[in-house]
N, C-alpha and C positions, 0 to 999 in steps of 0.2 A: 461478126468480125471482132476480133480480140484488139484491145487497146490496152499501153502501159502507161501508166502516170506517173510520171515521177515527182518528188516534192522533198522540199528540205533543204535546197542550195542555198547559196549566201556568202557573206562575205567573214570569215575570220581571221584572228591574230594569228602570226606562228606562234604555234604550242596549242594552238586551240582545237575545238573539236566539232566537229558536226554529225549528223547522223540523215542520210538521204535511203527517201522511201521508195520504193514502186510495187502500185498496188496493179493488176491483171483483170481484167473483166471483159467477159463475154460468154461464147458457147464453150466454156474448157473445158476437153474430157481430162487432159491429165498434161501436168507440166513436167516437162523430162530433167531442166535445167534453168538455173536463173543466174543472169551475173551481171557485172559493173566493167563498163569499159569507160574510157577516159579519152579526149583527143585536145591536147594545149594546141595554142598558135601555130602552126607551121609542124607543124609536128604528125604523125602518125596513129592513130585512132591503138588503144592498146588496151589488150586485158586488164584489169586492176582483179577482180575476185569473180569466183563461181564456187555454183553451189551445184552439185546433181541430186535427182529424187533420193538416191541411197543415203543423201547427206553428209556425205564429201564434201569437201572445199579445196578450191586451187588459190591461193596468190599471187601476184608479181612479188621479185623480189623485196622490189624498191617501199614495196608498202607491206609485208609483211613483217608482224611484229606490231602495226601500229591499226591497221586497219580489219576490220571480223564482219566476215558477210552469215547473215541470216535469213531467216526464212518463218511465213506465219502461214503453212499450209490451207487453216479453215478460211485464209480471207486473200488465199492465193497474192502474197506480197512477199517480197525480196528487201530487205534492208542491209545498209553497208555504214557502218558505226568506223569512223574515222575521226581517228586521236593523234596527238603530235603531231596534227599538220603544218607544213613548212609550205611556202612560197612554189615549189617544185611543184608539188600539188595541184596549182592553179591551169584550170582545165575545166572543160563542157564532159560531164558526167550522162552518158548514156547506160540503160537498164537493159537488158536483151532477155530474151527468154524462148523455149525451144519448146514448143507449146502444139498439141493436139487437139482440136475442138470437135465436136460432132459432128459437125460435116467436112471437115478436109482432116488429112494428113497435117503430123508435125511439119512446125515451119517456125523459122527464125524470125520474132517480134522485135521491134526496138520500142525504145521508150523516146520522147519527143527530146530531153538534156536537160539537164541541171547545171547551173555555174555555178564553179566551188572554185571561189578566190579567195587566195590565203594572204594576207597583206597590212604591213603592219600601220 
């Protein structure tokens, strides 16, 4: 069974930066896709970044320019380096990933959330 860990949340000033991880482990044969969704208060769960095996990336508007999703293939982990965070920001940070392992089909993994509270 494939599990994502994420790490790195916490609490910043605006303008400040954080960098949250999520590392993948289990039976992976092959990661199709890995990315960062966000869900504030009351609010709707939303894309923030993706990344596909081709090494593409997608953003939200709202964070691009500020925020650069990565990736460390030999150690199957996904990071998302987030700079000028403002207050807007402050939201439970989930990891997802579209993930094959040796005995099932791809299938959409979540990561358990990260808090990223920006506040002064």
């Amino acid at each position: 069974q494939v599990q994502l860990v994420e790490s790195g949340g916490g609490l910043v000033q605006p303008g400040g930066s954080l960098r949250l991880s999520c590392a993948a482990s289990g039976r992976i044969r092959s990661i199709n896709a890995m990315g960062w969704y966000r869900q504030a208060p009351g609010k709707q769960r939303e894309l923030v970044a993706r990344i596909v095996s081709s090494g593409s990336t997608n953003y939200a508007d709202s964070v691009k320019g500020r925020f650069t999703i990565s990736r460390d293939n030999a150690q199957n982990t996904v990071y998302l380096q987030m700079n000028s965070l403002q207050p807007e920001d402050t939201a439970v940070y989930y990891c997802n990933a579209l993930i094959r392992t040796n005995v099932a089909p791809e299938y959409n993994y979540w990561g358990q959330g990260a808090q990223v509270t920006v506040s002064s």
